[in-house]
C-alpha positions, 0 to 999 in steps of 0.5 A: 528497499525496493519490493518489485511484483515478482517478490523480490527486494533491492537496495539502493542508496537514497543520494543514488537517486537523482533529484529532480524538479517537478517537472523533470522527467526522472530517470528511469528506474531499470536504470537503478535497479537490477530489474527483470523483464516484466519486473516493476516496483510496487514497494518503497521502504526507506531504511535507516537501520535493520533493527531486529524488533522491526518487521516488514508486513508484506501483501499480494494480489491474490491476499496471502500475507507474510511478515519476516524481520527486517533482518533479514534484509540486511546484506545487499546483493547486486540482483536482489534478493526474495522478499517471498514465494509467489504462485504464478497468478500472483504479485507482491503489492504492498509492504509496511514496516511494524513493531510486531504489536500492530493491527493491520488493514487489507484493502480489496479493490472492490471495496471490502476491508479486513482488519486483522492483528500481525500476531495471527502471522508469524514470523517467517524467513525469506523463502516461506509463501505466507499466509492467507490474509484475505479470502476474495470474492470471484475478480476481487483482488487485493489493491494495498494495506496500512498500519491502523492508528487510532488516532488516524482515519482511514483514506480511501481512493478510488479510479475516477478520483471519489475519496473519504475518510473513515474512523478505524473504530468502524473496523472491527479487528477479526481473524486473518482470513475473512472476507472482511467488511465494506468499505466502501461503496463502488459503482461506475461512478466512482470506480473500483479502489487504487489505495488506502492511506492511514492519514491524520487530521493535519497530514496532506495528500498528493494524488497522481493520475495515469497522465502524470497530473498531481494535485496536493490537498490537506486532508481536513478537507476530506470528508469523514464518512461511514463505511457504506458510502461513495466518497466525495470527488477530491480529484477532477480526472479526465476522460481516459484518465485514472488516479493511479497513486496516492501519497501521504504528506505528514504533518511532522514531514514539513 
């Protein structure tokens, strides 16, 4: 399933895809999919079967968040569908795939974190808006959002390539709403956040940045710090460069 900026969800079956090498250009993705003008992807969910006890959690910029099940996208159509209604100012960013029982984490892109349990939002249909998730500070907006697992940590990645790890025990679960708690440090020198990942001891990462520069390293390298820090450089970005992607390579993947 693809989820573009302006709320809407394509399929798109996984052997339509072209594969590639690595330094292959790809092929471009208005050529796969139905897009509008001004339309991008900014959601991939990889589908095997649309069980009704699974959930598509789904997060804006501006932080409303709704949570439909994944039912409910289960007849494709040529053009796409609406995942969600949107106010003009406004753009879909993130979407995560839950069982209805799990805490979920809200990221802001200056570095504020609110953790909130997915029963405080209900189920709705297709057409509904949703509801607020994160209330922002004046310019903020929200940058991604990841399923807590105790058992993992939380990576956070910033522009200039600073990162570090930090135990979900330091987020504690409130309502859906607040501003929520620092997460990390910004400043000019590690730059506003791009992402956040709910990562394991034995995962690996890969970061990309605006030049198409990829670097792949093992997580256990990432220094595990508290929520009022800066992180620690994981990337070497150039002038006029900026990490722009994150991706979580799992243990049980390889």
């Amino acid at each position: 399933l693809f989820f573009t900026n302006r709320g809407r969800v394509h399929w798109q079956k996984v052997y339509g895809i072209p594969e590639g090498s690595r330094q292959s250009r790809g092929k471009a993705i208005v050529n796969l999919l139905e897009l509008g003008d001004g339309e991008f992807v900014t959601a991939m969910i990889p589908v095997s079967k649309f069980v009704e006890d699974n959930y598509l959690f789904m997060a804006t910029r501006m932080g409303t968040v709704k949570k439909s099940q994944l039912s409910d996208f289960s007849n494709p159509r040529k053009g796409g569908i609406v995942a969600l209604k949107l106010d003009d100012d406004d753009a879909l960013l993130n979407v995560a795939l839950t069982d209805g029982s799990k805490d979920i984490v809200l990221v802001s892109r200056h570095g504020k974190a609110i953790r909130f349990s997915e029963d405080d939002v209900r189920p709705m249909g297709r057409a509904a808006r949703g509801v607020r998730g994160m209330k922002l500070e004046s310019h903020d907006a929200v940058v991604s959002l990841d399923i807590v697992d105790e058992a993992a940590s939380l990576l956070t990645v910033t522009e200039n390539g600073f990162g570090k790890r930090t135990e979900f025990g330091e987020y504690r679960t409130m309502r859906r709403g607040g501003q929520g708690v620092i997460t990390i440090v910004t400043s000019l020198r590690n730059g506003p956040v791009i992402n956040v990942k709910s990562v394991k001891v034995d995962d690996e990462i890969m970061l990309t940045s605006s030049e198409g520069i990829i670097i792949r390293i093992p997580v256990k390298d990432i220094r595990v710090q508290g929520r009022n820090t800066q992180g620690v450089k994981i990337m070497d970005v150039r002038t006029g460069d900026k990490v722009v992607g994150v991706a979580r390579i799992s243990a049980d993947e390889e």
